[in-house]
N, C-alpha and C positions, 0 to 999 in steps of 0.2 A: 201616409198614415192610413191602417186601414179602418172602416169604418165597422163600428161594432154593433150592426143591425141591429141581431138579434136582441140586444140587451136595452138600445135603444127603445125598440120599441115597445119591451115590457114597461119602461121607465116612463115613456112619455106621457100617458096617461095621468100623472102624479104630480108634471111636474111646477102644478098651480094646487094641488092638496097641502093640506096640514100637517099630515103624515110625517115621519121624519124618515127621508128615503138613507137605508144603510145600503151599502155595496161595500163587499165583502169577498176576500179569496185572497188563495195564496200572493205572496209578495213578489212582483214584478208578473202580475196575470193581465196587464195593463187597465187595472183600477183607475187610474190616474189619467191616460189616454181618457178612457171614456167619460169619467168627469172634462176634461177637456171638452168634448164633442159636444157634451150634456151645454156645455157653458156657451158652447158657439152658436146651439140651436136655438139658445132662449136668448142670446144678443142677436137676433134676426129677428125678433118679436117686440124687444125693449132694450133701452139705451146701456149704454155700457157701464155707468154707473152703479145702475142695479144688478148688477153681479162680483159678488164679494167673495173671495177666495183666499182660504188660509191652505198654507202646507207645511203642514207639522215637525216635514223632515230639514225643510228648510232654516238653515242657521238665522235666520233674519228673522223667523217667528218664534225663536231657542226664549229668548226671555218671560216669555207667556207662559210655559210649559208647569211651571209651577206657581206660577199668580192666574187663575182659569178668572178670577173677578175682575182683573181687568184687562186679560181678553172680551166678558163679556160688555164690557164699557164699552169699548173698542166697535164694537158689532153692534152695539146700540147706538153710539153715537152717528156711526155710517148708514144704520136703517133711519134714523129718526130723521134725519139731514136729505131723505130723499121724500120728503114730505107725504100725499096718498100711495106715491107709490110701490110697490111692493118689491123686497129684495128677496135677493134667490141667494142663499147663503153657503156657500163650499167648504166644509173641513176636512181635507185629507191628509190619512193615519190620526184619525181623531186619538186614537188610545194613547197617545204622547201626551195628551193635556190631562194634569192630573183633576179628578173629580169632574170628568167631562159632562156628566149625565144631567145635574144641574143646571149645565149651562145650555147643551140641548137641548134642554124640554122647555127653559124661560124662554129663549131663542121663540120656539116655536109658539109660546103661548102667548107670551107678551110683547111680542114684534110682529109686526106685519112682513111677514117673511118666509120664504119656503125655505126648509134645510135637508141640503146632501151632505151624507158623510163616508167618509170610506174607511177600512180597516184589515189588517191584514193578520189581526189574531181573533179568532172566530168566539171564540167564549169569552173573550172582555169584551166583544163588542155585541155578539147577540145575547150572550149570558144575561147583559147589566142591562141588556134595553129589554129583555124580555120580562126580567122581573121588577124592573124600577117603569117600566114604561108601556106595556103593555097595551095591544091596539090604539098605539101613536106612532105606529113605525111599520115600515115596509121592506123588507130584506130580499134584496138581488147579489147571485151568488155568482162569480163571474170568475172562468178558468184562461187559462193561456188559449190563445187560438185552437179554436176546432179544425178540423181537417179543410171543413169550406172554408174558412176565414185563412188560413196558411195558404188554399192551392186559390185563391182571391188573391192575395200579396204577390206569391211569385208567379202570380200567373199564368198558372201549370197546374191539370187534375191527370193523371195517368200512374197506372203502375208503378212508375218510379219515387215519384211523389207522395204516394199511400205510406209506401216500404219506407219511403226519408219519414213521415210521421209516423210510422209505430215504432220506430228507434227513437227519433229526438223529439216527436213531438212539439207542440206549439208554442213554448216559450217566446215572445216576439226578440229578446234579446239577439236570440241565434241566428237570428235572418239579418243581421247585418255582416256586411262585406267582412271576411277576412276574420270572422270570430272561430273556434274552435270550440261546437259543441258541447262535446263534455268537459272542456274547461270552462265554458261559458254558467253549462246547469250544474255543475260541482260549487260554481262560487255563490250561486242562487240557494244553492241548498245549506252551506256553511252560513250565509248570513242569516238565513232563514232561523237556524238552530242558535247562534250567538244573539241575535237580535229580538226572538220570538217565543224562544225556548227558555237558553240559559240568562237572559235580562231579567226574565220575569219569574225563574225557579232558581233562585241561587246555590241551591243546598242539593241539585240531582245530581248523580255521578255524570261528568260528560262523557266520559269515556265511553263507558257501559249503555249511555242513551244512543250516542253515535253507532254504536253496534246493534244494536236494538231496533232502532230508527233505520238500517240498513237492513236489516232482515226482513223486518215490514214492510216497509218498502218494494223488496225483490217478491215477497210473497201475494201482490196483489190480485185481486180476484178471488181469493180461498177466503175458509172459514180459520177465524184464529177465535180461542181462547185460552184469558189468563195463566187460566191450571196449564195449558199442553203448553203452554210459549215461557212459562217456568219451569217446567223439565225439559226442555229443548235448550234453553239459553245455559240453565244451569250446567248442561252436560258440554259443553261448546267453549262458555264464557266463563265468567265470574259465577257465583251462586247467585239468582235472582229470586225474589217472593212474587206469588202468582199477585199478590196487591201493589206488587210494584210496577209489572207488565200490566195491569189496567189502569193506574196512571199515567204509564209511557202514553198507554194508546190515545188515553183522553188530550195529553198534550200534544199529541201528534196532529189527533183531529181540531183542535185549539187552535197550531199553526196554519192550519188548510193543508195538510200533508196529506191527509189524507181523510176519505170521506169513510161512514160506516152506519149505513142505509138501518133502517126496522126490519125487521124480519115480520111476515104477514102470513097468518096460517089462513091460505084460503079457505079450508073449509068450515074453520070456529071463525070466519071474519073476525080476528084478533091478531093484537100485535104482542111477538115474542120477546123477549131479550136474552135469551140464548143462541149460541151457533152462529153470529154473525161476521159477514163478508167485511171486507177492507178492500177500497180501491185507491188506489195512486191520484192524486192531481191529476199527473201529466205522465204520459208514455216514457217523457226522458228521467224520471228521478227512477224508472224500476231499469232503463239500461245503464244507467251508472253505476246499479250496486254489480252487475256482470264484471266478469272479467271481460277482456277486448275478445276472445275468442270464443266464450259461453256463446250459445245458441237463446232465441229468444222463444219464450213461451207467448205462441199466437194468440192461445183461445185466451190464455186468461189479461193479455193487450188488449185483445179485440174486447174481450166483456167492461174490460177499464172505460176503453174509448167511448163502449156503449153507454153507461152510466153516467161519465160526463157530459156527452151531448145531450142527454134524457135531463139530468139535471140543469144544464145552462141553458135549455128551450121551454124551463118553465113549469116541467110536470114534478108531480110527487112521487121518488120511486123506493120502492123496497124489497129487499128478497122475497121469495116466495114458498112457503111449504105445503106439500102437496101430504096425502097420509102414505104415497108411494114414494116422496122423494122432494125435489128442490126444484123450482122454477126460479130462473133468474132472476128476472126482473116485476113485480107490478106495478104498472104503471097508471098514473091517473094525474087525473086535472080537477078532482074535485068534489065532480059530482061523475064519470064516468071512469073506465079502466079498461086496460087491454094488456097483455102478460107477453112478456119479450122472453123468448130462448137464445143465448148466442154461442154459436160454434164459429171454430176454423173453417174446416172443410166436412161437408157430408160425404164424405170417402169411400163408405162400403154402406152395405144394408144393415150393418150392425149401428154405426153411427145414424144411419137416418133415424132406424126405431128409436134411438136412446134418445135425440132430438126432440121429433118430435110426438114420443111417446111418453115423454115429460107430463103432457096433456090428457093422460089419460083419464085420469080422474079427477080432472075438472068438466065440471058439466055445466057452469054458466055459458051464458051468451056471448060473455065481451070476445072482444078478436084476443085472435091468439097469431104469435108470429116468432118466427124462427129465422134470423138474423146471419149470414158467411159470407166468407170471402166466394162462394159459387156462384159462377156466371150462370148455370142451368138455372132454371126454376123449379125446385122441390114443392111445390105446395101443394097438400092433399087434405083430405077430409076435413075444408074447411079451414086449415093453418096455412097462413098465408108465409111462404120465404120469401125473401128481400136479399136481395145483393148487399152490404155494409157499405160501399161504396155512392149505389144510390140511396141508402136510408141516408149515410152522413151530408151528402150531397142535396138533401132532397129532393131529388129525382123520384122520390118514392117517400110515400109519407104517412105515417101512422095515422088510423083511420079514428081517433079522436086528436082534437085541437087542445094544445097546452093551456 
């Protein structure tokens, strides 16, 4: 099993708070694993009793799923039964118990008890706690293995290894003996859309979603909007409304399919809502929409990969607008920032300037850094390059802390 540090030890900190710890991300990002781990480190502290665990998917907790009041009996009766001591409480795939939010929040209020919960549809679960619950809850967002957490498992970091994760990516399914990758994350993706999508929107076309959802998908990295992705589908597909393609998107980003950052005008310090990027989960859902012989687009893999590790380490990130142009990434933790460029390769002098002449007209202090697959070190006037390898690695490490 491999251990899920990183997330660990954002969590740990919390895991005697009141707070109501949510973990969240796509389906089979091994959510479940780390509640596992979460549950092994606090039965090394206190007895095994005090750790209660529901799993929602489980046919043996099916009867609950529509009586949530005597689930909470259930969970009262087991905390009260452990007399001063305090239980550590597990729900996962809370979004099965109908009218869960209730139950969470007495949970938390009127038990002596901590509660984890996990979910794998993004807006029932942060949607409802953000607006019925607000600062009671903690939200960790947790993708399929990163590239250290993959060459960690198979115990291998080298060239080879990089190029297996920009095609398949870190699904932990696909690391077992004798699986067939893209059969593996094609059946990931199908439940994902029957279970996450069509359960919960009964009246979308699937058809036209599944097309839709494949376009997007393949298009990661770029800017999409409504208007252009209803004259593109319409001229391809069925006829689409530009208000139909920003509900696809919203339930895309609902499933964890895909993420779609703020856009940040550096120099009005303001946040946009035009012109925004779309990134993939995971490297394997944008090689599945290729055919077997399509060629993959590096720069906009590599900017994928970039944004996931940036977001699974903790930091806030969002695109960047510059009054010359677009900076990838801003990056922060809160109270400080530093601005990521990510390229393939700096290949020629044309590439390096486009890079990192990105920075022209930003004239803050924070670090600026330019992100490739180049083993040289490009960094001048102050912009520091990084190999991706050791950024993902951390071998090399952004010069503020998440």
């Amino acid at each position: 099993m491999q251990k899920r540090e990183k997330y660990l030890e954002r969590i740990r900190p919390y895991y005697d708070s009141d707070l109501i710890k949510s973990i969240v991300g796509i389906r089979r990002a091994g959510k479940s694993t780390l509640l596992v781990q979460i549950m092994e480190e606090i039965k090394k502290e206190n007895s095994e009793e005090q750790v209660i665990f529901f799993d929602f998917e489980d046919f043996d907790n099916s009867h609950y799923l529509k009586r949530p009041d005597e689930f909470y009996a259930e969970i009262k009766r087991r905390v009260q039964a452990l007399g001063n001591k305090k239980a550590y409480v597990f729900i996962d795939e809370v979004q099965y118990l109908d009218d869960y939010i209730p139950v969470i929040a007495s949970i938390r209020s009127s038990l002596n008890a901590s509660v984890f919960i996990t979910g794998s549809t993004d807006t029932l679960i942060s949607g409802e706690l953000e607006s019925r619950l607000t600062g009671r809850y903690i939200e960790f967002t947790v993708f399929p293995f990163s590239y250290l957490e993959m060459a960690s498992y198979i115990g291998k970091e080298d060239d080879n290894a990089f190029a297996d994760y920009l095609q398949w990516g870190g699904f932990p399914v696909r690391f077992q003996e004798g699986i067939n990758p893209r059969i593996a994350i094609g059946d990931i993706l199908s439940s994902i859309i029957t279970r996450d999508v069509l359960a919960r929107h009964k009246d979308i076309n699937s058809w036209l979603f599944g097309n839709f959802s494949s376009y997007i998908l393949s298009y990661t990295g770029n800017i999409v909007s409504s208007e252009s992705l209803a004259g593109y589908i319409s001229s391809k597909e069925e006829k689409i409304a530009a208000s139909t393609c920003y509900g696809y998107l919203e339930i895309m980003e609902e499933a964890n399919l895909i993420s779609i950052p703020s856009r940040f005008d550096i120099k009005g310090k303001a946040m946009l809502k035009t012109k925004r990027k779309v990134y993939a989960a995971d490297p394997a859902l944008v090689t599945l929409q290729r055919g077997l012989t399509a060629s993959i687009n590096y720069g906009a893999v590599l900017e994928t990969v970039v944004f996931n590790e940036l977001i699974s380490r903790g930091y806030e990130v969002s695109t960047g607008k510059t009054y010359r142009g677009e900076i990838d990434f801003v990056v922060s933790n809160g109270t400080e920032r530093c601005y990521v460029q990510v390229a393939y390769l700096l290949s020629s002098d044309e590439v390096v300037e486009r890079e990192f002449g990105a920075y022209s007209s930003v004239k803050d202090s924070w670090p600026k850094y330019v992100i490739s697959m180049d083993s040289l070190d490009f960094s001048r006037d102050g912009i520091i390059h990084m190999n991706i390898r050791d950024f993902l690695t951390q071998r090399k490490r952004l010069a503020i802390n998440p």
